[in-house]
C-alpha positions in Angstrom: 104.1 -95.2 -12.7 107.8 -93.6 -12.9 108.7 -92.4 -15.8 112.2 -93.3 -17.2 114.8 -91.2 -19.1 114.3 -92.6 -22.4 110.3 -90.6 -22.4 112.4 -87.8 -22.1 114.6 -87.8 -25.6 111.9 -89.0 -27.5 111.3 -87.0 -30.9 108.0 -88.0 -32.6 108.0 -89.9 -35.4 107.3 -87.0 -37.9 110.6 -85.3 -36.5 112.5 -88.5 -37.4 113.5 -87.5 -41.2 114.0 -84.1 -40.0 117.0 -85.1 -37.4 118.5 -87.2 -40.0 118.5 -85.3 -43.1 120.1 -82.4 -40.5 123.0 -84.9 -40.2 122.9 -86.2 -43.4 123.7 -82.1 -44.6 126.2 -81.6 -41.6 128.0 -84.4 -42.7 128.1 -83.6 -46.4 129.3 -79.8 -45.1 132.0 -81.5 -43.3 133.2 -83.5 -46.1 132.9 -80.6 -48.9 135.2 -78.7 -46.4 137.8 -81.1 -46.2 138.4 -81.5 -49.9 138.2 -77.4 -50.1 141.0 -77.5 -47.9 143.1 -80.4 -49.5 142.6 -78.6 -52.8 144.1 -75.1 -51.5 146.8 -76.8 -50.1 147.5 -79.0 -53.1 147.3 -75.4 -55.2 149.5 -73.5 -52.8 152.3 -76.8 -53.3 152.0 -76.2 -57.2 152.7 -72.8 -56.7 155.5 -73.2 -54.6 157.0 -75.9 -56.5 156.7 -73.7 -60.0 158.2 -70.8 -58.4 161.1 -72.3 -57.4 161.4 -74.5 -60.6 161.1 -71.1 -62.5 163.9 -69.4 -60.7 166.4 -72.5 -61.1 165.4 -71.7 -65.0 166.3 -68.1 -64.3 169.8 -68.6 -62.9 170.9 -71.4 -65.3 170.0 -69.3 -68.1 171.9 -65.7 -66.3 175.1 -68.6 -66.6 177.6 -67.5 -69.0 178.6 -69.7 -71.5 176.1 -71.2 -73.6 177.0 -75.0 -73.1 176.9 -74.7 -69.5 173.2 -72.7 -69.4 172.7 -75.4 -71.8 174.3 -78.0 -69.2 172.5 -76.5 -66.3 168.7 -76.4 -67.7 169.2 -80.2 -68.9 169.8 -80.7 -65.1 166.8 -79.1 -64.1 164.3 -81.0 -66.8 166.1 -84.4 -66.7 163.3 -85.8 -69.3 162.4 -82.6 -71.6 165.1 -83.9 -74.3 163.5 -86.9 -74.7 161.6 -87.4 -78.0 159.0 -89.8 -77.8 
């Protein structure tokens, strides 16, 4: 009798939770590496964003004339005046 292709990947039934709980900790590895990444880049956009933020504060406050520092920073924090 011939033997077909299928006798050929077949894994005994022992092997079974082996292969899937290989997956199973592949796919987990995966994921964990995709939110690593997402976090670094989300960190690196803070970063940029408060280093630029802190240098507008730096050259409102080098303006001279102390209403229009004053003018300039309210620009830059559009909401800090606000008392709640």
């Amino acid at each position: 009798m011939p033997r077909s292709w299928h006798g050929s990947l077949a894994l005994p039934a022992k092997a079974w939770p082996a292969v899937l709980a290989s997956v199973a900790v592949l796919v987990l590895l995966v994921a964990f590496d995709q939110v690593v990444r997402g976090a670094v880049i989300q960190s690196e956009l803070r970063r940029q964003a408060a280093a630029v933020h802190a240098e507008a504060a730096w050259r409102c406050k080098a303006l001279r004339g102390r209403g229009v520092s004053q003018a300039c920073l309210a620009q830059l924090n559009p909401g800090s005046d606000r008392r709640p």
